[in-house]
C-alpha positions as CSV (number, residue, x, y, z in Angstrom):
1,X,-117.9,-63.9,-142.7
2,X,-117.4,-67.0,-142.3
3,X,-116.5,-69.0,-143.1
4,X,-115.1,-75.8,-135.7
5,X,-115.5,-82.1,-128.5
6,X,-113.9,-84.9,-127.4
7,X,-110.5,-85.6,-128.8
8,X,-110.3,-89.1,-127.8
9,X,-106.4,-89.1,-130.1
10,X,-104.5,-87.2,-132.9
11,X,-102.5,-87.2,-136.0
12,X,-99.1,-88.0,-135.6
13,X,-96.9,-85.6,-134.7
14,X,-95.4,-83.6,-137.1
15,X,-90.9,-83.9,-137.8
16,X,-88.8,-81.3,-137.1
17,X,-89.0,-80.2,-140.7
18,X,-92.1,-77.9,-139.8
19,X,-93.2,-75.5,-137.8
20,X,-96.1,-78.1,-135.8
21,X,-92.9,-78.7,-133.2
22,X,-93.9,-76.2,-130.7
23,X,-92.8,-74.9,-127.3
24,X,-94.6,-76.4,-124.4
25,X,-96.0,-74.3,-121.3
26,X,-94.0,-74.7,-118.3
27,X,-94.8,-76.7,-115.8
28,X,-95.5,-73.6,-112.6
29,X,-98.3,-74.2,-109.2
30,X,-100.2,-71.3,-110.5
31,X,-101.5,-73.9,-113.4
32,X,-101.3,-77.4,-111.8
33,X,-104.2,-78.4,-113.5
34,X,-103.0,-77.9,-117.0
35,X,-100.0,-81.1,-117.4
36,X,-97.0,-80.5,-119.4
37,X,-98.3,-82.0,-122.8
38,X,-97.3,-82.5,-126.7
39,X,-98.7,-80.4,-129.2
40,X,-101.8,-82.7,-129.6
41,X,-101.4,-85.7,-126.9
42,X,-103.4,-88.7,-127.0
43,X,-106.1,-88.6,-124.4
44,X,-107.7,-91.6,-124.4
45,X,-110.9,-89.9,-122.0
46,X,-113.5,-91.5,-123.5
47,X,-113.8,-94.3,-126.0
48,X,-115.1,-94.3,-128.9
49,X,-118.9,-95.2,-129.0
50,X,-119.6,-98.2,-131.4
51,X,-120.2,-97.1,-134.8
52,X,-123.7,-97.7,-136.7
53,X,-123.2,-94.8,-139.0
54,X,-124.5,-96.2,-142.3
55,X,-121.1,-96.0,-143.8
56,X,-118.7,-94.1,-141.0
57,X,-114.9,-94.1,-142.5
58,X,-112.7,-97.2,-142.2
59,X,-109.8,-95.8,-142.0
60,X,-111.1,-93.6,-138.9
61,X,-111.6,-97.3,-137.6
62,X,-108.0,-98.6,-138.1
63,X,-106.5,-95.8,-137.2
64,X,-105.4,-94.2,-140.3
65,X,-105.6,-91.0,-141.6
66,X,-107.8,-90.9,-145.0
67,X,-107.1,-88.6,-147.7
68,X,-110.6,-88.8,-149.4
69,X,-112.1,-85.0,-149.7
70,X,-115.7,-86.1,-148.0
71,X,-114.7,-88.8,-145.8
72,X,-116.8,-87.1,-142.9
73,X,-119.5,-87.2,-144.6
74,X,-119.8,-91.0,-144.6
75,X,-120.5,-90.4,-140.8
76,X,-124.3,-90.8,-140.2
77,X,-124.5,-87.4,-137.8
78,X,-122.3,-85.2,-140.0
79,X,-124.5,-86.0,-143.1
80,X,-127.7,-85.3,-140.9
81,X,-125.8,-81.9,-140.2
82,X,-124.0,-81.1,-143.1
83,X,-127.2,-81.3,-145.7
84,X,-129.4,-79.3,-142.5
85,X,-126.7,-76.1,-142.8
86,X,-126.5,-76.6,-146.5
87,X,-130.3,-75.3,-146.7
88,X,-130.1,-72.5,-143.8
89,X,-126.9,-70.9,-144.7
90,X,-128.3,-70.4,-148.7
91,X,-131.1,-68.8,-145.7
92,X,-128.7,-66.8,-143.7
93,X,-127.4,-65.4,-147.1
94,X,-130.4,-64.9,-148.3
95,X,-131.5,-62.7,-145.4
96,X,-128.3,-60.6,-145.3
97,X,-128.9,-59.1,-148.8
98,X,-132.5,-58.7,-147.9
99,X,-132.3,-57.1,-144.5
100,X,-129.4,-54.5,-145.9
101,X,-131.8,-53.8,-148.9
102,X,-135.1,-52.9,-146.6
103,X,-133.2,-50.8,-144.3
104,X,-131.5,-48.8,-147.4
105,X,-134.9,-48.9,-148.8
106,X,-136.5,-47.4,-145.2
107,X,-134.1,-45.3,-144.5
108,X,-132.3,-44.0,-147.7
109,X,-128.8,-44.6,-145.7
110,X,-125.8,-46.4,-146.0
111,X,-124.8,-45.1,-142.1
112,X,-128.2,-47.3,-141.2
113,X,-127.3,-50.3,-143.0
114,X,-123.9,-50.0,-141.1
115,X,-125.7,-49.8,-137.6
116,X,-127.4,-52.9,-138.9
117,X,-124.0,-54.7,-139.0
118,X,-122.4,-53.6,-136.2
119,X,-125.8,-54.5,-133.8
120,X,-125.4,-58.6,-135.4
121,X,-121.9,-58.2,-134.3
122,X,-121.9,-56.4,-131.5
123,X,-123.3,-59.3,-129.0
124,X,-120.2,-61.1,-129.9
125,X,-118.1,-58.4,-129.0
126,X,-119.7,-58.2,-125.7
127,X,-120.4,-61.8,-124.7
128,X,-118.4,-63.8,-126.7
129,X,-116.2,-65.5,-123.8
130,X,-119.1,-65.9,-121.4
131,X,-121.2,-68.1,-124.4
132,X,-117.8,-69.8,-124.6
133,X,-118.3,-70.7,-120.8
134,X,-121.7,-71.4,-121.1
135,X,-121.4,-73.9,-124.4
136,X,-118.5,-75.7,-121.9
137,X,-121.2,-76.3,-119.3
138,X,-124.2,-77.0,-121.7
139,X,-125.2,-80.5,-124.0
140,X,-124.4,-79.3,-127.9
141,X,-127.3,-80.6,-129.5
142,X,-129.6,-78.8,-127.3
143,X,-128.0,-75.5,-127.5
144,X,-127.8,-75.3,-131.1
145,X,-131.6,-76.7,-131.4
146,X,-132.3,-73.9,-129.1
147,X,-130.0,-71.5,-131.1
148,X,-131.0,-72.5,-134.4
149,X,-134.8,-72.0,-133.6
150,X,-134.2,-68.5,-131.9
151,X,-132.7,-67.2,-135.3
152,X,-135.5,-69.0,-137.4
153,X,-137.8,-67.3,-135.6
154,X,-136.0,-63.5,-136.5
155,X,-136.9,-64.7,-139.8
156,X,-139.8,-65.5,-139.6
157,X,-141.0,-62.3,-137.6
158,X,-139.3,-60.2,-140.2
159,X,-140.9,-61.7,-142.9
160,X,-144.6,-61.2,-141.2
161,X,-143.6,-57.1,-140.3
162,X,-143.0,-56.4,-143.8
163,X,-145.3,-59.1,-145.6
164,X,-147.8,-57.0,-143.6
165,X,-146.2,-53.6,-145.0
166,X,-145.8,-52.7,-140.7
167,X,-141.4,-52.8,-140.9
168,X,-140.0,-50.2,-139.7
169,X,-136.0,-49.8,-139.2
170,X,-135.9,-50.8,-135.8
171,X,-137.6,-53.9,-136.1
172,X,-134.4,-54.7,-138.2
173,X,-132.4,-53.3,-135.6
174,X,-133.9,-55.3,-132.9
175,X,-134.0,-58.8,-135.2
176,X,-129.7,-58.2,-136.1
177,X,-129.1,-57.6,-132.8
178,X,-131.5,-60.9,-131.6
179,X,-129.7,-63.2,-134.1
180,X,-126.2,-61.9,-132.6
181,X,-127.8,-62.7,-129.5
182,X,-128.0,-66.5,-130.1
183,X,-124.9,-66.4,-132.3
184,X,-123.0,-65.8,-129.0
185,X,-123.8,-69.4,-128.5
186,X,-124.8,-71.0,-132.0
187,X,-120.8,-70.2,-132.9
188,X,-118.5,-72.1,-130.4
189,X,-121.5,-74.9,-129.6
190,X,-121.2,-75.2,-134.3
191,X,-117.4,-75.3,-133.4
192,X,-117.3,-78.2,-130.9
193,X,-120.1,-80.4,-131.9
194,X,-118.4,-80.5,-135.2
195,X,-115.4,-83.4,-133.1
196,X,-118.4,-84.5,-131.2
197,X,-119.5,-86.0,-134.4
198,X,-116.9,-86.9,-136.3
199,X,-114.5,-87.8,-133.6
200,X,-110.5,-86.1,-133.9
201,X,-109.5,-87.9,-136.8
202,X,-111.7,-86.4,-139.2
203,X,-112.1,-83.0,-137.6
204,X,-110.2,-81.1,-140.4
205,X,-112.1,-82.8,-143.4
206,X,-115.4,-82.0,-141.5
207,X,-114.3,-78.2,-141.1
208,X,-113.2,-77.9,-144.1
209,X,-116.9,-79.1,-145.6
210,X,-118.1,-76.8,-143.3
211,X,-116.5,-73.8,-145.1
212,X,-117.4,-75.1,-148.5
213,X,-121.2,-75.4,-147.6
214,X,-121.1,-72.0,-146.3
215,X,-118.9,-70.5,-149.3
216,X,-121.3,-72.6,-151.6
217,X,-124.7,-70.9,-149.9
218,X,-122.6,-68.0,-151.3
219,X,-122.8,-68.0,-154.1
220,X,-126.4,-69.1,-154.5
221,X,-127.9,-67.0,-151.4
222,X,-127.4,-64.0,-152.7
223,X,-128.6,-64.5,-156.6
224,X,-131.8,-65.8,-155.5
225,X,-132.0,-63.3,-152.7
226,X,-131.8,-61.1,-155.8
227,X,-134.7,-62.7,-157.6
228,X,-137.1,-62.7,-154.7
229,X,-136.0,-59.5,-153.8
230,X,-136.9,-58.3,-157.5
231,X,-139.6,-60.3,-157.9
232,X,-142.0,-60.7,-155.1
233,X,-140.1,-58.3,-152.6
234,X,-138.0,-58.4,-149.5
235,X,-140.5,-60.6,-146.8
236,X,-140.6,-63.5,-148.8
237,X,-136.6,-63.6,-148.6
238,X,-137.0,-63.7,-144.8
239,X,-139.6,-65.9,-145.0
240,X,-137.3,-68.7,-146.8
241,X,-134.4,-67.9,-144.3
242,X,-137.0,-68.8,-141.5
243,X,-138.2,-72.3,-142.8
244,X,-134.8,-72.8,-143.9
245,X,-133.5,-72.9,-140.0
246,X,-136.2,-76.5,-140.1
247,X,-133.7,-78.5,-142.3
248,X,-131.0,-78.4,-139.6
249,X,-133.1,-78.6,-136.5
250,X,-134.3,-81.9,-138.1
251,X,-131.3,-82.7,-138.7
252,X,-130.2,-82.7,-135.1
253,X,-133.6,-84.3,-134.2
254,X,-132.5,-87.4,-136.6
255,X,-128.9,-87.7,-134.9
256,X,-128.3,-90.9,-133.1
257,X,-126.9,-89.9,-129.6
258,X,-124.8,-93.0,-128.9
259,X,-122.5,-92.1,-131.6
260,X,-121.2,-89.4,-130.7
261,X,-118.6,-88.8,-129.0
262,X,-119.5,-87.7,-126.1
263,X,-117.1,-85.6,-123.7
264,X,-117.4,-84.5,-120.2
265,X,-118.9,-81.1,-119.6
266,X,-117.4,-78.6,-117.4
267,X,-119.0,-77.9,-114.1
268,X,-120.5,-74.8,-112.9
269,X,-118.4,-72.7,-111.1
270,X,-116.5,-69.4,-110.2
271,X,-113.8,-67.7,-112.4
272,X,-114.2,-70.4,-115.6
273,X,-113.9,-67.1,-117.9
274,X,-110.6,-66.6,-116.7
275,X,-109.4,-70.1,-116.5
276,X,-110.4,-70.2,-120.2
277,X,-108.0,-67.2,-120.6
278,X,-105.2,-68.4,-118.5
279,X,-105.0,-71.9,-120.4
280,X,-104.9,-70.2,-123.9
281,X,-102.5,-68.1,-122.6
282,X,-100.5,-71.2,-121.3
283,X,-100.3,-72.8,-124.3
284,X,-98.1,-70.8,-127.4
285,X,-100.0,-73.8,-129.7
286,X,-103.2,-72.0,-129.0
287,X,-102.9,-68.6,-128.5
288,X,-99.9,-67.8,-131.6
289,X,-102.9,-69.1,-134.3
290,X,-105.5,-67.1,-132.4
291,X,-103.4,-63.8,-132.6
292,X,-102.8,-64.6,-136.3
293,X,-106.3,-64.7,-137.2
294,X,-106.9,-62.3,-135.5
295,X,-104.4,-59.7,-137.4
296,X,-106.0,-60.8,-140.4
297,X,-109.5,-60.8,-140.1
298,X,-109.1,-57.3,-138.5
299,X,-106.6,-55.8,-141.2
300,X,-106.5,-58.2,-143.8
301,X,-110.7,-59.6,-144.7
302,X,-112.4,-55.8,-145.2
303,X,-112.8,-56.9,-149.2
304,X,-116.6,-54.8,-148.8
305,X,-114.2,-51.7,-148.3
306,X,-111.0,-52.5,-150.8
307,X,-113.4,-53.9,-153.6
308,X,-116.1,-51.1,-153.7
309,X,-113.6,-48.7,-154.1
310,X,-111.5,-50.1,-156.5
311,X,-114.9,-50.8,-158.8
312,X,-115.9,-47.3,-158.4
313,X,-112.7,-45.1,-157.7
314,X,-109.7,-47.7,-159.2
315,X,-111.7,-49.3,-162.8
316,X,-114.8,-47.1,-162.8
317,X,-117.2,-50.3,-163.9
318,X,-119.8,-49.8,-160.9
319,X,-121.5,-52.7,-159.5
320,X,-121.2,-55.3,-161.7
321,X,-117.5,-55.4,-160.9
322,X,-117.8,-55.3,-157.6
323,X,-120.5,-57.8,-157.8
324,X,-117.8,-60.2,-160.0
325,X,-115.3,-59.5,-157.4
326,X,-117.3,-61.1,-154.8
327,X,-118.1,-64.0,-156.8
328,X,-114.3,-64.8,-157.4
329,X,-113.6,-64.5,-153.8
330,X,-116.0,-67.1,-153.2
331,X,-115.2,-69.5,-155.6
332,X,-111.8,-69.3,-154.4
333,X,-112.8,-69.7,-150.9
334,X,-115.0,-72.8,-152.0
335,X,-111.7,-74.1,-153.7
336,X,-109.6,-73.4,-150.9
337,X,-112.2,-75.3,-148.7
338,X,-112.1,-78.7,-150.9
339,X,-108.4,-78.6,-150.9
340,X,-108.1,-78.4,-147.2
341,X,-110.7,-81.2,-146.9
342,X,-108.0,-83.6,-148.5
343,X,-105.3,-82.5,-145.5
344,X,-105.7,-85.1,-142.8
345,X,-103.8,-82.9,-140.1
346,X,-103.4,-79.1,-139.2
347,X,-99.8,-78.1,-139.4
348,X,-98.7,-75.0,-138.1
349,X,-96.2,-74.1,-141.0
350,X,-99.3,-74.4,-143.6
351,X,-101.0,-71.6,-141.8
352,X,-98.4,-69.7,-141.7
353,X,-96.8,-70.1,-145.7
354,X,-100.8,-69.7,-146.4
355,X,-101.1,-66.5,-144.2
356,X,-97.7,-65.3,-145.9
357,X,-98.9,-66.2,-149.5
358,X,-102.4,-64.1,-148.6
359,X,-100.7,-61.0,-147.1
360,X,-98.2,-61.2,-150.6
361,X,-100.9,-61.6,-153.0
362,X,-103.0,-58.8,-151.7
363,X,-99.9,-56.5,-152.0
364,X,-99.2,-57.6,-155.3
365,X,-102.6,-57.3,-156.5
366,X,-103.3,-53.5,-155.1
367,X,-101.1,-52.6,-158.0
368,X,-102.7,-54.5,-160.7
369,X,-103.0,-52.8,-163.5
370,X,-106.2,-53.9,-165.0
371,X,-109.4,-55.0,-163.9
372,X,-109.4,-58.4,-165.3
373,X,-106.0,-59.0,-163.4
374,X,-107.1,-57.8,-160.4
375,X,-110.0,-60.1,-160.8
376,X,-108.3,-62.5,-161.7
377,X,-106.3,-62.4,-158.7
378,X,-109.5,-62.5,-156.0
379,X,-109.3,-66.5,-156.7
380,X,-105.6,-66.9,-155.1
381,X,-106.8,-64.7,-152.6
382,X,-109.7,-66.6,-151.6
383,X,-108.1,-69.7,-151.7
384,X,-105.0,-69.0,-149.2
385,X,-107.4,-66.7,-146.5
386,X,-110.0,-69.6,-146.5
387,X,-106.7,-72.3,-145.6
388,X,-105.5,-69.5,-143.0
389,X,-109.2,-69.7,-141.9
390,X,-109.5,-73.4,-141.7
391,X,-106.3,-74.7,-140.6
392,X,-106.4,-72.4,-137.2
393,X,-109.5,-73.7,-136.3
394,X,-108.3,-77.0,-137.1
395,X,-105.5,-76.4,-135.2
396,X,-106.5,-74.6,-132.2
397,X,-109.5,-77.7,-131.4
398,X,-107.7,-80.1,-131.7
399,X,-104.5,-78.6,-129.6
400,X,-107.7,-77.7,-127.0
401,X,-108.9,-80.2,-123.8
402,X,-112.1,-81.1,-124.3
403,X,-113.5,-79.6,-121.1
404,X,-111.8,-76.1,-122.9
405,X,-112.9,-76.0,-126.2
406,X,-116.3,-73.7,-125.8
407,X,-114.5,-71.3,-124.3
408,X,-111.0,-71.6,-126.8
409,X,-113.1,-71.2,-129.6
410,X,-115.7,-68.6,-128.4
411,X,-112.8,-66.8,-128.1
412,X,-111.2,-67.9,-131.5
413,X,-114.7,-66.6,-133.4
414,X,-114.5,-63.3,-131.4
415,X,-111.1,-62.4,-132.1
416,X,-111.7,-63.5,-136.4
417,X,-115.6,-62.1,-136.3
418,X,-115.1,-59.0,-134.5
419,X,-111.7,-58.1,-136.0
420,X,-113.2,-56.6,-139.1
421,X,-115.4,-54.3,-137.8
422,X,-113.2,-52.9,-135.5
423,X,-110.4,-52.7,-138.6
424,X,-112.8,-51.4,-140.8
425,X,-112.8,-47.8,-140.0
426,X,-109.1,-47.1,-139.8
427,X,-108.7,-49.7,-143.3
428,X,-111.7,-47.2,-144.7
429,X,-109.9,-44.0,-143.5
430,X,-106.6,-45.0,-145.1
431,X,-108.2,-45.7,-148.6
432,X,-110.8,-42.9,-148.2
433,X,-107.3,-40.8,-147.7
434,X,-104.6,-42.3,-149.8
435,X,-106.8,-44.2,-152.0
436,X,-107.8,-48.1,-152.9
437,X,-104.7,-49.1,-153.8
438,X,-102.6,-47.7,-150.4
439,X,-105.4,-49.5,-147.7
440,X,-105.2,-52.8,-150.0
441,X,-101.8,-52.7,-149.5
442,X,-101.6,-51.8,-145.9
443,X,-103.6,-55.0,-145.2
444,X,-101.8,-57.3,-147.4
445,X,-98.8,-56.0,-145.6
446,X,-99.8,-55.7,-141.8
447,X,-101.0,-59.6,-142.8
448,X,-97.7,-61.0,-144.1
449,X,-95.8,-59.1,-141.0
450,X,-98.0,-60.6,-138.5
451,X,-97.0,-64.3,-140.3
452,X,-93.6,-63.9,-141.0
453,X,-92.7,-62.3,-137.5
454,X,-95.5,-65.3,-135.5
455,X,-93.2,-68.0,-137.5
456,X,-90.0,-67.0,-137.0
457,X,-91.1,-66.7,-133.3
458,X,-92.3,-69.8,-133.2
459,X,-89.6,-71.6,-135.1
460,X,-87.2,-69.6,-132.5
461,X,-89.4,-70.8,-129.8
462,X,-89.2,-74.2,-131.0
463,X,-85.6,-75.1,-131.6
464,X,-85.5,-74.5,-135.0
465,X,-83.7,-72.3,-137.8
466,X,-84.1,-71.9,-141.2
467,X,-82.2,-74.1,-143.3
468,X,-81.8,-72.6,-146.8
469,X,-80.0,-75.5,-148.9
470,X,-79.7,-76.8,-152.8
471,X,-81.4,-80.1,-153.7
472,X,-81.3,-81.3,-157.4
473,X,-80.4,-78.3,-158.7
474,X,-83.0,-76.3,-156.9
475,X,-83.5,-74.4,-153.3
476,X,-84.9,-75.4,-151.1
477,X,-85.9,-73.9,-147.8
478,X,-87.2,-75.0,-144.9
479,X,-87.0,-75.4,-140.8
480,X,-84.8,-77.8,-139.1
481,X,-83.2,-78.0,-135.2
482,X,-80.3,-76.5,-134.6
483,X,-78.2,-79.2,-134.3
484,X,-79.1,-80.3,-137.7
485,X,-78.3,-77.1,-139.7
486,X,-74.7,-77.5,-139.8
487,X,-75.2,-81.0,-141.4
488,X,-77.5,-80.0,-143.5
489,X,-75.5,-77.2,-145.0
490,X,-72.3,-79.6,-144.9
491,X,-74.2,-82.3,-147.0
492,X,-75.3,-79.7,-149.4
């Protein structure tokens, strides 16, 4: 589920006191294209276009970080975008609930509406890192015009075939695997027009919104989804989700081109999928975030699995639990998604405390002994996995060249959006075998592993230890160079 070019500068860089101090790549000849560089440098590649943005952010202007939670959203483009996804991802939900309901409805199997996940995902799987290549080499706006109208057009199709009562299951088949298709490219060209817009300085606000508009679409996708579904029937679901893809193809009609911030494309050439894989694998500030993510979306984000069972097997309250369940999720998501809008910078040690606190809670909650606990608990939940979520995107675009990031972040959605299906069956076996409460805490616990053992490696990695001192009459713990521990500890 999900919930990311240009970087013309950065946030400052973070003290020693965290874990954003991380070890650089080596200089070797086998990368002499890739300088020695800070965690995020200043590269000062392109200037910044003259603003006429109806109200972009000041303190963008001066230099300054802002702490306001829709500061990107004064930016002319961004708004243009923002409202366009608003309307197609209530659409994209919309669809989801409809397609799985017309192939359970065809077929009379939960195996087929499976197969119609794993074909939307599959393309991903498969071509993931070549999109990446091909967003590097390709103008954004374009491609996702091109994108966004391909998957409008599913839609669309869809909603004639069973309008028409002629659906059959594999025309859904055929229309997943089609939007999968041009989500090879809609995902990373999304991801790195996002700084093309909003430049680096507001690039975690301007995630962030994006992960609130698409937790927001929610939570009102599916309930009318529902409604239409109930009340007029299944086509006229797709039909919404294919008018809805107009909203944001106007919106990237109604952009103004000189202000954006334009970067240079990568050329056309030999071997760019595995230069893409050689530079994240030169750079520990990229690839440690990536394999975090990774861990969790593949062992820790199979809720569909962990909250069916415990609504059926665990509290015996059927689908209106598991339908509540969902809900809180997402309103914690939504939270967690406003609250990261107000950070002006990606640090390192957030994603990791935030991947620790997720992992924790979802242990703590596979024993909870009621339902309104455990329910009660899906906020927290959704609240730290959507920071993990948004602060490694943050993190890995703006620690990415320019010239890199379609390929960086193709790779970023394939690892987080392909994860869970592969996790899924073993995470299905183990509650299907030891029950609901053993597989939610496997997850919780192969999720807080993977954080705790990726910080203390890169705190190690870094120069750092862990300082555990006693401040004003309270502990207090946290990372600090070597050379400073023993003065710490002597002061306190």
């Amino acid at each position: 589920m999900s919930t990311g070019t240009g970087a013309a500068s950065a946030p400052a860089p973070a003290t020693h006191d965290s874990l954003s101090t991380l070890p650089q790549s080596p200089q070797s000849p086998e990368y002499p294209e890739y300088p020695e560089r800070p965690e995020y440098p200043e590269r000062p590649e392109h200037p910044k276009p003259p603003t006429d943005s109806g109200g972009s952010d000041s303190a963008e202007r001066a230099g300054t970080r802002t702490s306001s939670m829709f500061s990107s959203l004064r930016v002319r483009n961004y708004r243009l975008f923002f409202l366009g996804q608003a309307v197609s991802n209530t659409g994209t939900w919309m669809q989801r609930i409809a397609q799985d309901w017309l192939v359970l409805s065809l077929t009379g199997s939960s195996t087929a509406v499976g197969v119609t996940t794993a074909l939307q995902f599959l393309p991903m799987l498969l071509f993931g890192l070549y999109g990446g290549v091909l967003v590097d080499r390709l103008p954004k706006r374009p491609t996702l015009l091109v994108t966004q109208s391909a998957m409008g057009a599913t839609g669309l199709v869809l909603a004639l075939l069973t309008l028409s009562g002629h659906v059959h299951v594999w025309h859904v088949y055929v229309a997943a695997f089609a939007v999968g298709l041009a989500t090879v490219l809609d995902n990373p060209a999304r991801q790195s027009f996002v700084s093309e817009m909003v430049g680096p300085r507001q690039l975690q606000n301007a995630v962030s919104l994006n992960s609130a508009n698409f937790q927001s679409a929610r939570l009102v996708g599916p309930a009318v989804a529902g409604i239409l579904i109930t009340g007029v029937g299944t086509g006229w679901a797709f039909l919404f989700n294919g008018l809805s893809f107009l909203a944001p193809i106007a919106g990237l009609l109604l952009m103004r081109a000189r202000e954006l911030h334009v970067v240079e494309r990568a050329p056309r050439g030999k071997g760019q999928l595995r230069e893409g894989l050689r530079y994240v694998a030169g750079h520990p500030e990229l690839i440690w975030p990536i394999v975090l993510v990774g861990f969790i979306g593949t062992f820790g984000f199979n809720f569909p699995v962990w909250l069916s069972a415990y609504a059926d097997d665990v509290f015996h309250a059927g689908a209106g639990a598991y339908s509540l369940f969902n809900t809180l999720i997402a309103l914690g998501s939504l939270t967690g998604a406003l609250l990261a809008a107000r950070r002006g910078t990606a640090r390192l040690r957030v994603l990791i405390a935030a991947a620790a606190l997720f992992g924790g809670l979802e242990i703590v909650t596979a024993g909870a002994p009621s339902l309104w606990l455990f329910a009660l608990l899906m906020v927290p939940i959704g609240i730290f996995g959507l920071t993990v979520n948004v602060t490694a995107n943050t993190a890995v675009q703006m620690g990415t060249d320019p010239a890199m990031r379609g390929r960086v972040m193709a790779l970023f959605m394939m690892v987080f959006m392909g994860g869970t299906p592969l996790g899924a069956p073993v995470v299905g076996w183990i509650t299907d075998v030891y029950g609901a409460r053993i597989g939610f805490a496997v997850g919780g616990l192969i999720s807080l592993a993977a954080a705790v053992t990726i910080g203390l490696f890169l705190a190690r990695a870094g120069g750092l230890r862990l300082s555990v001192a006693w401040s004003h009459g309270h502990p207090k713990v946290r990372f600090v160079p070597r050379e400073r521990r023993e003065e710490l500890a002597t002061a306190a």
